[in-house]
TIFI-980134 format. One record per residue (C-alpha): residue in one letter; chain; x negated, y negated, z. Coordinates in steps of 0.05 Angstrom, whole numbers, plus 5000, padded with zeros to 4 digits. Each point is the difference from the previous one (the first is absolute). Layout:
{'a'; 'A'; {X; Y; Z}},
...
//
This chain:
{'x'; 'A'; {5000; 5000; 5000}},
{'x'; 'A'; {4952; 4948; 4972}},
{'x'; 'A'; {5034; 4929; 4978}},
{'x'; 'A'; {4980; 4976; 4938}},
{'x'; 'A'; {5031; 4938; 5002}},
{'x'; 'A'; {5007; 4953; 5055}},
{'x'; 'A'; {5045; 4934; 5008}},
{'x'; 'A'; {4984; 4965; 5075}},
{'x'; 'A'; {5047; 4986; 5055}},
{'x'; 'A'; {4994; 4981; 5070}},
{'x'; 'A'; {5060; 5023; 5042}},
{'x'; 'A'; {5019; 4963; 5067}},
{'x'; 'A'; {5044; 5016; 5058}},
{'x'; 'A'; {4988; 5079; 4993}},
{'x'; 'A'; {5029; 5033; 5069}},
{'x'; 'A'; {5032; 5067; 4967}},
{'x'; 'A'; {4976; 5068; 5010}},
{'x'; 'A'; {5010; 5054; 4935}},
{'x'; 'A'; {5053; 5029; 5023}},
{'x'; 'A'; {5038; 4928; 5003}},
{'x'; 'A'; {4975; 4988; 4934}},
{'x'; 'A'; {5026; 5066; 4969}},
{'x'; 'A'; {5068; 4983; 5030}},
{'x'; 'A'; {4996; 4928; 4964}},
{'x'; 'A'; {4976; 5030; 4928}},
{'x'; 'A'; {5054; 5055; 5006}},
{'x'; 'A'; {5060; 4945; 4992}},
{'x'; 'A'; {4975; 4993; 4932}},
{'x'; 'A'; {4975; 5061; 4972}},
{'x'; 'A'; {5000; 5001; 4919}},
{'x'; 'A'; {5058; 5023; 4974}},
{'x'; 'A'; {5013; 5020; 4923}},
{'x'; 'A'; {5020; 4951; 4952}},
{'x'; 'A'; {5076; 5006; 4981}},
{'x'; 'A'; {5027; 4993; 4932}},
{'x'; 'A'; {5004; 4924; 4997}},
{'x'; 'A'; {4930; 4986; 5041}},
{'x'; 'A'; {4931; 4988; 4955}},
{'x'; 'A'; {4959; 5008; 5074}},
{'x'; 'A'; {5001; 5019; 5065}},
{'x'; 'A'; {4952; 4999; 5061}},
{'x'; 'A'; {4984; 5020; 5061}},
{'x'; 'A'; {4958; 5041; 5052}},
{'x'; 'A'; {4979; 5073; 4978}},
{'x'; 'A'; {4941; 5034; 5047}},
{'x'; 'A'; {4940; 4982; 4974}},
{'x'; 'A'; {4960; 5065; 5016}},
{'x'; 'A'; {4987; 5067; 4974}},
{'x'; 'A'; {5052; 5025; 5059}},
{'x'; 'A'; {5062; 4980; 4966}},
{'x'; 'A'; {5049; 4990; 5062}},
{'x'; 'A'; {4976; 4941; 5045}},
{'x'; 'A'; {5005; 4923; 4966}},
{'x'; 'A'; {4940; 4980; 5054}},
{'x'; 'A'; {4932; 5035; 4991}},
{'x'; 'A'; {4955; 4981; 5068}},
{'x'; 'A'; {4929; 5015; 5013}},
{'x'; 'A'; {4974; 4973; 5061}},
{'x'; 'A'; {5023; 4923; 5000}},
{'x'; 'A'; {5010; 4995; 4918}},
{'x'; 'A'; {5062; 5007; 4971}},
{'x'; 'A'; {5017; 5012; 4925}},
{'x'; 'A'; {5068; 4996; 4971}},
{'x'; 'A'; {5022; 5001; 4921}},
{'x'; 'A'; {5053; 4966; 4967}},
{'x'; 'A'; {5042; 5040; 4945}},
{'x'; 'A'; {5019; 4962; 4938}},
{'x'; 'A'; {5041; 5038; 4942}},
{'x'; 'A'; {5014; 4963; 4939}},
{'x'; 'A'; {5040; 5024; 4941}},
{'x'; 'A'; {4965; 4996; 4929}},
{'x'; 'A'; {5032; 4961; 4958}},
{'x'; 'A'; {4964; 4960; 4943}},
{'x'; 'A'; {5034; 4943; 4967}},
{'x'; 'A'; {4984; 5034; 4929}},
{'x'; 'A'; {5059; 5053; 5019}},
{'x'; 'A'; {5039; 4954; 5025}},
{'x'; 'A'; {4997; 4958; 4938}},
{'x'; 'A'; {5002; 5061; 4951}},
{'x'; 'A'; {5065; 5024; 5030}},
{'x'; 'A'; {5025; 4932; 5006}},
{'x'; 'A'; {4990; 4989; 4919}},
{'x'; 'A'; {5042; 5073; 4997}},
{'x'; 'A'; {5059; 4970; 5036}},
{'x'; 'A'; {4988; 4931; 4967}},
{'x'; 'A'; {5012; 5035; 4930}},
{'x'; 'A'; {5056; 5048; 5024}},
{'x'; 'A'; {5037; 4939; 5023}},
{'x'; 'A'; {4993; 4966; 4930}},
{'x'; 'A'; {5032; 5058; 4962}},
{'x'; 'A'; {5058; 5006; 5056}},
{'x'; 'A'; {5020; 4920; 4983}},
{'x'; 'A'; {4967; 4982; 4933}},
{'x'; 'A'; {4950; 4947; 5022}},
{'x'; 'A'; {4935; 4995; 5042}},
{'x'; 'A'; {5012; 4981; 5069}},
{'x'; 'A'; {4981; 4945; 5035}},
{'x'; 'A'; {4957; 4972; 5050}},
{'x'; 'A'; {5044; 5012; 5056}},
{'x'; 'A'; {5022; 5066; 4976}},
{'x'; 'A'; {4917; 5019; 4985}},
{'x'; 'A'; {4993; 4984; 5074}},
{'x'; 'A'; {5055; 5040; 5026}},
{'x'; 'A'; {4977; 5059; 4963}},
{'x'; 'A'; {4926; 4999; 5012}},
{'x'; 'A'; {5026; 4998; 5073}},
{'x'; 'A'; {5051; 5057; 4989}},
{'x'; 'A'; {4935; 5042; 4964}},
{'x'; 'A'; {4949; 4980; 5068}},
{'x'; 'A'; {5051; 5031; 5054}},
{'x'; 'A'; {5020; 5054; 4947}},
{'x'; 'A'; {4925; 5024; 4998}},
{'x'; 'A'; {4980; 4982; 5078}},
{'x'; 'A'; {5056; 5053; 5023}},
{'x'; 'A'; {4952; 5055; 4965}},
{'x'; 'A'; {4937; 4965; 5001}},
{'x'; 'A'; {4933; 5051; 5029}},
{'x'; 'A'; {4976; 4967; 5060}},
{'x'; 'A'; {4928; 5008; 5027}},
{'x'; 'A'; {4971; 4985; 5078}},
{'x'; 'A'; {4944; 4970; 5029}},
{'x'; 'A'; {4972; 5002; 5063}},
{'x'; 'A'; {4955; 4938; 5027}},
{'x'; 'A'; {4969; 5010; 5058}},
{'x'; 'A'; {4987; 4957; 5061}},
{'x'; 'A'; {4946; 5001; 5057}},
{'x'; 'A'; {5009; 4969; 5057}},
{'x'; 'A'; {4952; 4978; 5060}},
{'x'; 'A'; {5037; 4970; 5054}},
{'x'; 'A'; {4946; 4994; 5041}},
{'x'; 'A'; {4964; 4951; 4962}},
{'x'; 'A'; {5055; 4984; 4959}},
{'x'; 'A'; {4992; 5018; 4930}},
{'x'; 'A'; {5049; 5020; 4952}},
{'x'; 'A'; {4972; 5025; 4936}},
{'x'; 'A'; {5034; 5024; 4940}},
{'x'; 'A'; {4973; 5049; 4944}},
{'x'; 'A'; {5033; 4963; 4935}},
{'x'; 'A'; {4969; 4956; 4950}},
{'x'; 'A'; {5063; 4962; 4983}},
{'x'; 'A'; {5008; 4939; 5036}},
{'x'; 'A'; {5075; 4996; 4998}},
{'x'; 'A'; {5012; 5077; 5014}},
{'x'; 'A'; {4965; 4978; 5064}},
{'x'; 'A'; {5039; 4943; 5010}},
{'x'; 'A'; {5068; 5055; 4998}},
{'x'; 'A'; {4953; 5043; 5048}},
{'x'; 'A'; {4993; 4944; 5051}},
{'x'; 'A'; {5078; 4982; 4996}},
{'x'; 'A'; {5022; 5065; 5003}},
{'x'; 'A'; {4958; 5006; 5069}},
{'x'; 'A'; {5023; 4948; 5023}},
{'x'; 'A'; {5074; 5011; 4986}},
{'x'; 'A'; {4986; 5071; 5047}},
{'x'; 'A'; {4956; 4966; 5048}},
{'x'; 'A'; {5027; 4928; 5008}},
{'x'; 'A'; {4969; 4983; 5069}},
{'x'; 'A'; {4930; 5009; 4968}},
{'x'; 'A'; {4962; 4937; 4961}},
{'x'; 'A'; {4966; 5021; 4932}},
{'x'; 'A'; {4950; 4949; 4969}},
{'x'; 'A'; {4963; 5005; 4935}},
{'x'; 'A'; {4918; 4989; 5034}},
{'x'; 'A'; {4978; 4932; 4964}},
{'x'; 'A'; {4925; 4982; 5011}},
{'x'; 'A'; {4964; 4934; 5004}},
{'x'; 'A'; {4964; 4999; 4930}},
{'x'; 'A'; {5041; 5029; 4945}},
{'x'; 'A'; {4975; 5064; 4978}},
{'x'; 'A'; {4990; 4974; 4927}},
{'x'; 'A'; {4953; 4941; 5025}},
{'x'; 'A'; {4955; 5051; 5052}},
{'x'; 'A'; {4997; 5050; 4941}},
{'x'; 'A'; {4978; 4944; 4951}},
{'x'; 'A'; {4945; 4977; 5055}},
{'x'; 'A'; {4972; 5068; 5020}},
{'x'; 'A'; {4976; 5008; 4923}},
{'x'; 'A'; {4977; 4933; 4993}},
{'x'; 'A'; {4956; 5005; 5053}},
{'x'; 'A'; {5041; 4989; 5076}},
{'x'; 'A'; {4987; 5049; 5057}},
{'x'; 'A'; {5036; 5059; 4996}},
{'x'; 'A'; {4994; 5044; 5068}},
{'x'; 'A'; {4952; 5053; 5001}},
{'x'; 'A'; {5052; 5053; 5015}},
{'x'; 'A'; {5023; 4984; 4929}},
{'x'; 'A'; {4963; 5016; 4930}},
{'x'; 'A'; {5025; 4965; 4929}},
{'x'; 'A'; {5021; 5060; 4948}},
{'x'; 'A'; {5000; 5002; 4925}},
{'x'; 'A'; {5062; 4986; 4987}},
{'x'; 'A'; {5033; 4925; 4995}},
{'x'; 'A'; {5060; 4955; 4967}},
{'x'; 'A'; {4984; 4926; 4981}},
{'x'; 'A'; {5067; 4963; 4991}},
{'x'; 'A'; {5005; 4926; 4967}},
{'x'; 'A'; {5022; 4948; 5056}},
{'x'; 'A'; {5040; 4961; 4944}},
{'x'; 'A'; {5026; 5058; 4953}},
{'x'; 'A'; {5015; 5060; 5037}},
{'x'; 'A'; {5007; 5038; 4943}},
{'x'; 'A'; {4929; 4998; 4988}},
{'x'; 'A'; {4948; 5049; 5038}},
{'x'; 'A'; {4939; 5037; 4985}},
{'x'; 'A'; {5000; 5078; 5038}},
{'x'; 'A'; {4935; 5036; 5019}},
{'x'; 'A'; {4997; 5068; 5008}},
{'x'; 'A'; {4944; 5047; 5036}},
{'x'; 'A'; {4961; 4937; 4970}},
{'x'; 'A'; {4967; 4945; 5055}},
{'x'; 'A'; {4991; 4940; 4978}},
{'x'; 'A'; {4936; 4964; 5008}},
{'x'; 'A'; {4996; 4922; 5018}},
{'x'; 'A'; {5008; 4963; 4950}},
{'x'; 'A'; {5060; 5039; 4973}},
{'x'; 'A'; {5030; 4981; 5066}},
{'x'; 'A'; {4980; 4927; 5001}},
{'x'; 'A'; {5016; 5002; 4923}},
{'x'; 'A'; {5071; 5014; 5002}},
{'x'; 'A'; {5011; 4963; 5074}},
{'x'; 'A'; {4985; 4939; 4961}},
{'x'; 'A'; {5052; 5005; 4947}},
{'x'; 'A'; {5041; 5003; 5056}},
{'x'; 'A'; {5015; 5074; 5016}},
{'x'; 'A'; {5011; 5030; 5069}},
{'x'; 'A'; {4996; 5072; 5028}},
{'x'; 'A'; {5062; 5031; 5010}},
{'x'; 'A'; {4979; 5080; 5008}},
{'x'; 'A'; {4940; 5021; 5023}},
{'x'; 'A'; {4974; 5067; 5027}},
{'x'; 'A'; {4972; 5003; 5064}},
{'x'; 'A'; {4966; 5066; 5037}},
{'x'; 'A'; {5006; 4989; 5078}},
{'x'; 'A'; {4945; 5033; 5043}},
{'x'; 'A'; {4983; 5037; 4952}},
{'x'; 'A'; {5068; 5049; 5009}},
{'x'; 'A'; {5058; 4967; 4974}},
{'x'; 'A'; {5008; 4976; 4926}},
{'x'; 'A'; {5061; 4960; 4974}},
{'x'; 'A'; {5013; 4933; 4950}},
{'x'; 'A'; {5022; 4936; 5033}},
{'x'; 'A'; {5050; 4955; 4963}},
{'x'; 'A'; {5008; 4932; 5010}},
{'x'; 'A'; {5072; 5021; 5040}},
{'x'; 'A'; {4966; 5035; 5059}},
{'x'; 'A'; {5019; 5063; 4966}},
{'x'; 'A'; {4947; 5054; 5016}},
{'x'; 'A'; {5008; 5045; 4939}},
{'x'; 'A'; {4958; 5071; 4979}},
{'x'; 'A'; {4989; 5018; 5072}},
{'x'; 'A'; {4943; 5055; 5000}},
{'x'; 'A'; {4966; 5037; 5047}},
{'x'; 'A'; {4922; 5009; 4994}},
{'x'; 'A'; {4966; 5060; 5010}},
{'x'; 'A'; {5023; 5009; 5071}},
{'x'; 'A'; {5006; 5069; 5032}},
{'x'; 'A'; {5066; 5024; 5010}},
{'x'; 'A'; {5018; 5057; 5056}},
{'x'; 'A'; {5026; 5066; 4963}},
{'x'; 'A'; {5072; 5007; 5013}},
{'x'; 'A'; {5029; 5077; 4997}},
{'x'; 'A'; {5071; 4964; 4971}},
{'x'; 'A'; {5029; 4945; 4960}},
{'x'; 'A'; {5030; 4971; 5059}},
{'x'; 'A'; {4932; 5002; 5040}},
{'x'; 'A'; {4973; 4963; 4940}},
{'x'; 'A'; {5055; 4948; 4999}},
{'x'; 'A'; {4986; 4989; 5073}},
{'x'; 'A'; {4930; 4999; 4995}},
{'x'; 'A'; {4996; 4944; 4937}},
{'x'; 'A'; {5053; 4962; 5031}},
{'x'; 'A'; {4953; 4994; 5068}},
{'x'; 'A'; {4945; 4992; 4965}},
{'x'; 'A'; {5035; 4936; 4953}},
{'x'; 'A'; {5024; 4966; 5051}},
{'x'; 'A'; {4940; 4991; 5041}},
{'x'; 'A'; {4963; 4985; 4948}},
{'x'; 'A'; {5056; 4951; 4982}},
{'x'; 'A'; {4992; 4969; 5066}},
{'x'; 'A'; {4931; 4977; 5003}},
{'x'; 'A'; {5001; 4985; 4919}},
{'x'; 'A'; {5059; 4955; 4998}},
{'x'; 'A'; {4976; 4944; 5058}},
{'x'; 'A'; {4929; 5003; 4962}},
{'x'; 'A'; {5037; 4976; 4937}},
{'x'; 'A'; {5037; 4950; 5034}},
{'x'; 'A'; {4937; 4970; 5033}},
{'x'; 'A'; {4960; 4997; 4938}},
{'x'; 'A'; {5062; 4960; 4965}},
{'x'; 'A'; {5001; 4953; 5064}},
{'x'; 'A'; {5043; 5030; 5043}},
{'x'; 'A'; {5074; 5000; 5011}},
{'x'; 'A'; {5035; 4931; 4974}},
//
């Protein structure tokens, strides 16, 4: 149970126990989409033991939200909706009309949805509440967003707060290859995005490729600005930084693992082994972008 992605919360006002927790999540447990829904979500367990919604080890807690969403591209829509469009015509003798296109491109959407496949996700979410983190493994910004809501929604009395740091990520990033201190506990990778302060649209991607100085100080004068950059901390933990405080490609190095005899001892044993690792990582990162804001 390694993370490979990781959006950053804090989480304040924590005084529930696992068992509380499990009661909390179990109010909204996913349930299938009907015939007229395009998603649903909620809690599902997030462990290889399919029957408890809370998974504990010691003081860390990981949960999972559920999300099924029926597939249903617009192309079928609109194909079906030109079948009914034409059918229509021949029933009255002329085209419709706007209105009546509307009505049956509607009419051809809830006609398919009722039958539409639907497929289910799982993200997961740690959470420390002794130091307070909340950490969840998606890349998406705004599926993180629905993440943090739906918590909340289960656990209102709790405060969730996206962490925010005193230099922006994109300006630290942009300093650390032209030259700033960058903590020792950090190295710089090969692997970089310059982005165009004035056109965003414009950015040059490096690859397993480092980039020497004056490439750097080349393209920092035309007025680009880091906004990924790969980062190895002590030397055990790989991952990209983007210019959102999104920690992205989380790896483990060439660290020793314990052999487990099952799949569940080796879920148990990567998820102990990720979250302390997490938890000396994550206020390192914060410190070398300034600290908290």
């Amino acid at each position: 149970m390694w993370f490979k992605n990781l959006q950053i919360y804090r989480v304040d006002g924590w005084q529930m126990t696992s068992v509380e927790l499990e009661a909390l999540l179990s109010k909204r447990v996913l349930q299938t989409c009907t015939s007229m829904e395009m998603q649903s979500i909620g809690w599902v367990p997030p462990g290889i033991e399919e029957v408890s919604l809370v998974y504990a080890r010691g003081e860390q807690l990981l949960i999972a939200l559920g999300v099924e969403k029926k597939l249903l591209p617009a192309s079928v829509v609109n194909q079906l909706a030109s079948v009914r469009a034409q059918e229509m015509e021949a029933r009255q003798g002329y085209a419709p009309g706007r209105k009546q296109k509307k009505e049956i491109k509607e009419a051809a959407y809830y006609e398919l949805l009722s039958r539409a496949f639907a497929i289910r996700q799982k993200i997961h979410v740690w959470i420390d509440p002794v130091d307070g983190w909340f950490g969840i493994d998606n890349a998406n910004i705004a599926k993180a967003d629905t993440v943090a809501e739906a918590f909340l929604k289960s656990a209102s009395a709790i405060t969730l707060r996206r962490v925010d740091t005193t230099m922006a990520p994109a300006s630290a990033m942009t300093g650390w290859l032209s030259g700033d201190l960058l903590p020792q506990v950090f190295s710089i990778d090969a692997d970089s995005i310059f982005r165009s302060r004035s056109d965003k649209k414009v950015s040059i991607s490096y690859n397993r490729q480092p980039l020497d100085e004056q490439d750097i100080a080349r393209h920092v004068k035309d007025g680009k600005e880091v906004t990924k950059l790969a980062l190895t901390w002590q030397d055990r933990i790989s991952f990209m930084l983007d210019e959102n405080l999104l920690v992205k490609r989380l790896t483990l190095q060439d660290i020793e693992k314990e052999p487990a005899d099952s799949a569940q001892d080796r879920f148990d044993s990567d998820f102990h082994m990720m979250t302390a690792e997490l938890k000396l990582l994550l206020p390192d990162l914060l410190d070398a972008l300034g600290g908290e804001a």
